[in-house]
C-alpha positions as CSV (number, residue, x, y, z in Angstrom):
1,X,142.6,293.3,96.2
2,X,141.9,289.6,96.0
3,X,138.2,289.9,94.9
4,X,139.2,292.9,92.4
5,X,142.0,290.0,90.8
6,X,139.3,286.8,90.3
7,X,137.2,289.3,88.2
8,X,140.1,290.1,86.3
9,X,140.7,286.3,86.0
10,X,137.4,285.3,84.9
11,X,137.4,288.3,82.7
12,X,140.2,286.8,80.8
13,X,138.6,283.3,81.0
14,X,135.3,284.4,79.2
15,X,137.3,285.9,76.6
16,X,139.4,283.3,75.8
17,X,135.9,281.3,75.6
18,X,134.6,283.3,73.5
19,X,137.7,283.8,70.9
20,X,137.3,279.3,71.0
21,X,133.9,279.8,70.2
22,X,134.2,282.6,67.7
23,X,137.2,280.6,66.1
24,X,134.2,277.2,65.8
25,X,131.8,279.1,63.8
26,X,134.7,280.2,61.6
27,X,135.9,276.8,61.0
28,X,132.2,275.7,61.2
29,X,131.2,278.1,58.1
30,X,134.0,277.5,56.1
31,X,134.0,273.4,56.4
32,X,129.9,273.7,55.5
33,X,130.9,274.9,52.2
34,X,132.4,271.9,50.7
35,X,131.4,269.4,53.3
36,X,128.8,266.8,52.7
37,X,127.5,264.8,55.7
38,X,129.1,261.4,55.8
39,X,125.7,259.3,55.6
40,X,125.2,260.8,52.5
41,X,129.4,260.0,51.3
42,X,128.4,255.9,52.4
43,X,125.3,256.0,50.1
44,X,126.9,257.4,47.1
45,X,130.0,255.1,47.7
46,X,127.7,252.0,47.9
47,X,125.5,252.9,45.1
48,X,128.4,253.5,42.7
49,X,130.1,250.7,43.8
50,X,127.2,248.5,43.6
51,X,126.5,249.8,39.9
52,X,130.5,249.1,38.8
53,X,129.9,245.5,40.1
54,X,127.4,245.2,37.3
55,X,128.7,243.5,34.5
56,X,128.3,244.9,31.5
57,X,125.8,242.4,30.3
58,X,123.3,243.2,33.2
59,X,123.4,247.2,32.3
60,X,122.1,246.2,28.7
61,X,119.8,244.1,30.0
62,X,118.4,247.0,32.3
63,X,118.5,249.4,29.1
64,X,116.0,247.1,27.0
65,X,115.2,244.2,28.5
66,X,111.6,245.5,29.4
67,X,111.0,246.3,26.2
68,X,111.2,243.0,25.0
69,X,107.8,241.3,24.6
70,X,106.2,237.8,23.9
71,X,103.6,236.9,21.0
72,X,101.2,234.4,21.2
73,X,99.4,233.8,17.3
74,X,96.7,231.6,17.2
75,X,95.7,230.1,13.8
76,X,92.1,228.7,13.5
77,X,92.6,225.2,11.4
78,X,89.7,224.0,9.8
79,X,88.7,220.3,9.1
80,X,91.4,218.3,7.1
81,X,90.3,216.7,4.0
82,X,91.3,212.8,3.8
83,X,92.0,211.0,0.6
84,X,89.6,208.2,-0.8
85,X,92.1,205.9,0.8
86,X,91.1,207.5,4.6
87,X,87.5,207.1,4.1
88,X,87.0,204.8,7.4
89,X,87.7,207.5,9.4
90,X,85.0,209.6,8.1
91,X,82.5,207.2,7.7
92,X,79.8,207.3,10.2
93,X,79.0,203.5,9.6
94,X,82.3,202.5,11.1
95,X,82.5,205.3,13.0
96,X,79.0,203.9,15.3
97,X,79.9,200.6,14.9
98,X,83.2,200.2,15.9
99,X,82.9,202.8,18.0
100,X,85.5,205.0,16.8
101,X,86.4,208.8,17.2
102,X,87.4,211.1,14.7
103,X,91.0,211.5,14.8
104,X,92.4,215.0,15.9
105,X,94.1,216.2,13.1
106,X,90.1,216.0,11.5
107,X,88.5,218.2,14.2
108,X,88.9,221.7,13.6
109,X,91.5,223.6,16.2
110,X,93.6,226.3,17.2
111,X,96.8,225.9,16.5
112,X,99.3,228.2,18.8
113,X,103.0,229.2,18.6
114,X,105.0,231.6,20.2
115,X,107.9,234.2,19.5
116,X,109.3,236.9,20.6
117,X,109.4,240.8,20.0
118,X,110.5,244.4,21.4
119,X,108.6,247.6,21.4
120,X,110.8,250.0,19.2
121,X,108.0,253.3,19.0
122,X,105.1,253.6,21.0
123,X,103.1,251.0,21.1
124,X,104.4,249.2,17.7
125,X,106.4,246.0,18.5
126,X,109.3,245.0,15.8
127,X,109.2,241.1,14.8
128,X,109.5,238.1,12.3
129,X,107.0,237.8,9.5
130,X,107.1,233.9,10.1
131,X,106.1,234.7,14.0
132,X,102.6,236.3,12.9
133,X,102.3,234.7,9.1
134,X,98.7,233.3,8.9
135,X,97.8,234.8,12.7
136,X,94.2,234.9,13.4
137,X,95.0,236.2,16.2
138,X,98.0,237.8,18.5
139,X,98.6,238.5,21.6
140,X,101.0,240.7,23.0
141,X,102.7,239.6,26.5
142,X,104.7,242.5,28.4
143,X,107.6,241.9,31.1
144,X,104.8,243.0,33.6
145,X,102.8,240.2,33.0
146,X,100.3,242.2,31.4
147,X,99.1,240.8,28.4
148,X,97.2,243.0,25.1
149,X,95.8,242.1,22.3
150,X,97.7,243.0,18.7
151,X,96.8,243.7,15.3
152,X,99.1,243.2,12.9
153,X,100.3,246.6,10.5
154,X,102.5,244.7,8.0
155,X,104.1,242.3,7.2
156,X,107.5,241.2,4.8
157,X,108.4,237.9,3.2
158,X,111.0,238.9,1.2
159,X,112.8,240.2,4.2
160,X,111.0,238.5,7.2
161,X,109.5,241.3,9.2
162,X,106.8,242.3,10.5
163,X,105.0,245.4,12.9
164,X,102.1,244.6,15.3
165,X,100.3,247.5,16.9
166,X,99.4,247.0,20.5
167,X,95.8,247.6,21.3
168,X,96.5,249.3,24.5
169,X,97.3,251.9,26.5
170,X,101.0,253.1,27.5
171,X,103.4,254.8,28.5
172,X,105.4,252.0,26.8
173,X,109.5,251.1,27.3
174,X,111.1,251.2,24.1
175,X,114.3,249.7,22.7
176,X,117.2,252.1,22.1
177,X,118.1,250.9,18.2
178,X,121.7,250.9,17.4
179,X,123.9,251.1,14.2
180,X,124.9,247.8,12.6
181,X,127.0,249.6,10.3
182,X,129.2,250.5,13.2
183,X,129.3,246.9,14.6
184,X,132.4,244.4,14.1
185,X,133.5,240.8,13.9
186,X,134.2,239.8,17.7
187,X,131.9,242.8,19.2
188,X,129.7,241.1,21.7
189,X,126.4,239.7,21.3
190,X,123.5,239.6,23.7
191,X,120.1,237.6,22.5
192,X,117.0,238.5,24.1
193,X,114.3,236.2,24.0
194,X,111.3,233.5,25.2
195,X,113.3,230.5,23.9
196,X,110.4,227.8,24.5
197,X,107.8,230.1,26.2
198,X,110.7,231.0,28.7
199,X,110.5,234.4,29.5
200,X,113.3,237.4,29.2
201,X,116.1,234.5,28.9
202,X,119.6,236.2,28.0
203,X,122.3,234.4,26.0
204,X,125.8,235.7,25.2
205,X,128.1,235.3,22.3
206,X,130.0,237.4,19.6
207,X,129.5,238.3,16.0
208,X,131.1,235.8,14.2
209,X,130.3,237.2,11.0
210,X,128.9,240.2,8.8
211,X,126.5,240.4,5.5
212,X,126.2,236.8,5.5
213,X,123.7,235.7,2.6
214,X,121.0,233.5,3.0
215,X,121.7,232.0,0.0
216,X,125.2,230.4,1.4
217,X,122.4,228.8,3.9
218,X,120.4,227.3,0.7
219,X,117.4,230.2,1.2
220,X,116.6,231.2,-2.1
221,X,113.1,232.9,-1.2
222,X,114.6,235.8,0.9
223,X,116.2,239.2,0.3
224,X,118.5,239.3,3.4
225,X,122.6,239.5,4.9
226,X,122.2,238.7,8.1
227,X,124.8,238.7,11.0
228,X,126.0,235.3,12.2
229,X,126.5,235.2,16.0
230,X,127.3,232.2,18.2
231,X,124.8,233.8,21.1
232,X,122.5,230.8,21.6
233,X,119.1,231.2,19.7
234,X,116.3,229.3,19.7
235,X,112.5,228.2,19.1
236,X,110.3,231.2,20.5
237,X,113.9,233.5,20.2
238,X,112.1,234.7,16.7
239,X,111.8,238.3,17.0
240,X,113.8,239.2,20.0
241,X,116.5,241.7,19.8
242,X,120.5,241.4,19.6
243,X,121.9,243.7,21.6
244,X,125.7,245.3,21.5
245,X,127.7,246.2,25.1
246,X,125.4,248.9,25.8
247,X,122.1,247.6,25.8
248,X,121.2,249.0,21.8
249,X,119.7,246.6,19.5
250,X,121.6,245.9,16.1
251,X,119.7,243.1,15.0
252,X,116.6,240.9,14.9
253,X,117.0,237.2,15.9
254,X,115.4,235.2,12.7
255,X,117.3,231.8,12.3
256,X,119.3,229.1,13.7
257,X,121.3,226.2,12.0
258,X,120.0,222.9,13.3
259,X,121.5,219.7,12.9
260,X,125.3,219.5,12.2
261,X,126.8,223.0,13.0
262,X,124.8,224.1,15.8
263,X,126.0,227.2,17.7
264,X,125.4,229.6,13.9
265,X,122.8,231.2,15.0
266,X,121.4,234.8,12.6
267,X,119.8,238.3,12.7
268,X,118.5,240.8,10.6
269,X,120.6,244.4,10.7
270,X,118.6,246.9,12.4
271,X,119.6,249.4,9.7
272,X,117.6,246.9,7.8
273,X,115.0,246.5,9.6
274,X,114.2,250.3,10.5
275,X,113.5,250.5,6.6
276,X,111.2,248.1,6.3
277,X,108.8,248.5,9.7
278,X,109.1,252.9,8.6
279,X,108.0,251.4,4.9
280,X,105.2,249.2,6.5
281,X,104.1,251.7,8.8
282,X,103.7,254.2,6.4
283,X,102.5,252.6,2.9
284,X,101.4,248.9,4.3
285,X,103.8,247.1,2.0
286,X,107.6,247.2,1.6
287,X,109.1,247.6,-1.7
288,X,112.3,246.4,-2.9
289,X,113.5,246.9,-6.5
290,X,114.5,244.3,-8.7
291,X,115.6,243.8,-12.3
292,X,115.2,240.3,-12.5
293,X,118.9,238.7,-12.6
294,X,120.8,235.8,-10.2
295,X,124.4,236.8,-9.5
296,X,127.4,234.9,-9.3
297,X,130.5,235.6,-7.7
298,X,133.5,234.6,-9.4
299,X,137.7,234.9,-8.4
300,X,140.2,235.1,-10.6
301,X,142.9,233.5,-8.4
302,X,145.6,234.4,-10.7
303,X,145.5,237.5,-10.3
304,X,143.3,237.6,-7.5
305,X,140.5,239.6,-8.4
306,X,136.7,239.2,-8.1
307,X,133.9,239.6,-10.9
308,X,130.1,239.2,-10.8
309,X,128.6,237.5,-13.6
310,X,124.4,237.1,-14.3
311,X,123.8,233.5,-13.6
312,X,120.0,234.1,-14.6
313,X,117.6,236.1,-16.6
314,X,114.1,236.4,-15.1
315,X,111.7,235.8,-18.5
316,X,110.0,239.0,-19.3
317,X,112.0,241.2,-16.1
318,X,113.0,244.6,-17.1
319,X,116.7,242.7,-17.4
320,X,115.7,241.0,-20.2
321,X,114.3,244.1,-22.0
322,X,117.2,245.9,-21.9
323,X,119.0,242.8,-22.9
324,X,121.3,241.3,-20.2
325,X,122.2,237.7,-21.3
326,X,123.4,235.4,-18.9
327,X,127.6,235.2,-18.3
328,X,127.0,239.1,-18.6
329,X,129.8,240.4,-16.1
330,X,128.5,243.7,-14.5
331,X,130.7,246.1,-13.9
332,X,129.3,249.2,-13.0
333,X,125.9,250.3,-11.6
334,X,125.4,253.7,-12.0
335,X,128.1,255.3,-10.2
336,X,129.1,252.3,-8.4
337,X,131.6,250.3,-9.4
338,X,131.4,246.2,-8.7
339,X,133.5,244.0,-6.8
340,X,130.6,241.2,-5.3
341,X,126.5,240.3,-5.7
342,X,125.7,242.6,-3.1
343,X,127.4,245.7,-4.6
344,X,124.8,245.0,-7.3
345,X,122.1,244.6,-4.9
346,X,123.1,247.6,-2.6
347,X,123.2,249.9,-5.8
348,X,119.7,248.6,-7.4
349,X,118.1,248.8,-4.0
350,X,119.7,252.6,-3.4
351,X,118.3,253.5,-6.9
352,X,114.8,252.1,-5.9
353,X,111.7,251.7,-9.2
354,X,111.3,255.4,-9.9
355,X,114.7,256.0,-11.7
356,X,116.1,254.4,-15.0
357,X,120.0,253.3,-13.7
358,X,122.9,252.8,-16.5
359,X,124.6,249.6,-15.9
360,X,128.0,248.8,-17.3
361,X,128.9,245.3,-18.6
362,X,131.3,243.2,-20.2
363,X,130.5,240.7,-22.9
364,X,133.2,238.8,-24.1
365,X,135.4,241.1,-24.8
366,X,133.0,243.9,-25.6
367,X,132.2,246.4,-23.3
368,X,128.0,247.2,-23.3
369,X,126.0,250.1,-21.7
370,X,122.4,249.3,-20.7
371,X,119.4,251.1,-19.2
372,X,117.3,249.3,-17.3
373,X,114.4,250.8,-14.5
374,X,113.6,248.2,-12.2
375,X,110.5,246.8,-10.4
376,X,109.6,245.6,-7.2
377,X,110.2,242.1,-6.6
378,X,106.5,241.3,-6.3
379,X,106.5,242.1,-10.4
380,X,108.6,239.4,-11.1
């Protein structure tokens, strides 16, 4: 009887055992569903949380700051020509007598300067015409340290770009190009550059303005409305990108005020900018139509409205053939109506040289209808 009652005993051990055990895998199976093991829970945690410490202005950075490049030109200068009045320094007489040298600036040379760029399609690199202007030579420095030789596609006065072509192999890291139409007064601004040969330096500011015209900075040999930051920019910035919050580039650093009023600093609109490089790349030469006329903005402050008036009539421009005077005030171009210069501007350039365009003035108290086609700039 008492060996008969442990078997029944450890019978109803072993099955309790095994209902435990059967109850684990159940528990087990369903938990292995949705569970993830905890080592892999602490390395998402710390990577996410590592990422949201980033500020905002080092995410950008990581977007496009290795596409960001420097250019080296090198101009070849030959020997200076002196006046009558420097002959002693070219005469050999004195020269062996006195023992004298020829002074540097009479030697022929390289002269170097550096600015600054950003890849933008494969293997093309967006920058200032006046970085590369008279270039005998460029070369291309990467974020790698790697540095290619370039060979420049085209080049713009009027607007002050250029596109280089690097002479190398890729696969290449490219800018993400933004929208300056979408960007406002107090967005922030983040300048990308090699400020005196310093490499990938960052500078932070805000836009402080929008369609600013060279002209209000006394540049009358330009076609541009740039936008005014306070992000620092400096010598060997040229070229370098502005960058919005998220790392896109909206504009192309091109001047700084020096002297009195230092912190306006200026870039080109991408928008801009995109046109041009596309119109170098594909025809060599960027075209931008003209009819030949200064503007003039003008406020009425009585009753508070603005006019544009022609302050000047290019001799022999398509403006004078169809016989704009000056004190004209234009008030329509083609279906456009005027309220500032760069209405006008915006409407010729929109029309481009193909097309004849109707403009709509007032003379005295006479109201005129002209057709005029324009040219391109170079024309004039």
């Amino acid at each position: 009887m008492f060996l008969p009652s442990i078997n029944k005993s450890k019978l109803t051990t072993n099955r309790y055992k095994k209902l435990l055990l059967a109850s684990a895998l159940i528990l087990g199976i369903v938990s292995d569903t949705n569970a993830i093991p905890e080592s892999v829970v602490n390395a998402n945690f710390n990577e996410n949380s590592k990422y949201s410490n980033k500020s905002f202005i080092t995410k950008a950075i990581e977007k496009t700051g290795d596409s960001v490049v420097t250019i080296d030109s090198q101009r070849y200068i030959k020997k200076r020509r002196f006046s009558k009045d420097s002959r002693i320094f070219i005469d050999p007489y004195f020269e062996r007598f006195f023992g004298l040298q020829l002074p540097y600036e009479n030697q022929p040379r390289i002269e170097q300067s550096q600015g600054s760029g950003f890849i933008f399609a494969d293997g093309l690199v967006m920058t200032n015409a006046h970085v590369v202007n008279g270039s005998d030579q460029l070369i291309v420095g990467l974020k790698n340290g790697k540095k290619l030789k370039g060979k420049l596609v085209g080049q713009d006065f009027f607007t002050d770009l250029a596109v280089i072509k690097i002479e190398g192999k890729g696969p290449w890291q490219k800018a993400k190009l933004g929208d300056s139409t979408k960007i406002k007064v107090g967005d922030w601004a983040i300048a990308v550059g090699n400020p005196f040969g310093l490499e990938n330096t960052v500078t932070l500011g805000i836009i402080s303005n929008l369609k600013r015209n060279v002209t209000q900075l006394g540049i009358y040999d330009k076609k541009l409305e740039l936008i005014q930051t306070d992000a620092a920019i400096n010598p060997g910035n040229s070229g370098g990108p502005l960058l919005n919050s998220n790392g896109e580039v909206i504009g192309i650093n091109t001047l700084i005020r020096s002297g009195p009023g230092a912190g306006l600093s200026f870039a080109i609109p991408i928008n801009k900018a995109k046109d041009i490089a596309y119109q170098l790349i594909n025809n060599g030469k960027a075209i931008h139509p003209m009819i030949g006329i200064s503007l003039i903005d003008e406020t009425n402050f009585e009753n508070n409205k603005n006019s544009v008036k022609v302050g000047y009539v290019v001799p022999r421009s398509p403006a004078e053939k169809s016989g704009i005077v000056i004190n004209d005030v234009i008030l329509k171009v083609g279906d456009q109506t005027i309220e500032n210069a760069t209405d006008v501007i915006s409407a010729i350039s929109k029309n481009g040289v193909k097309e004849t365009l109707e403009i709509s003035l007032k003379r005295g108290n006479k109201l005129i209808k002209l057709k005029v086609k324009p040219t391109d700039i170079s024309n004039l």
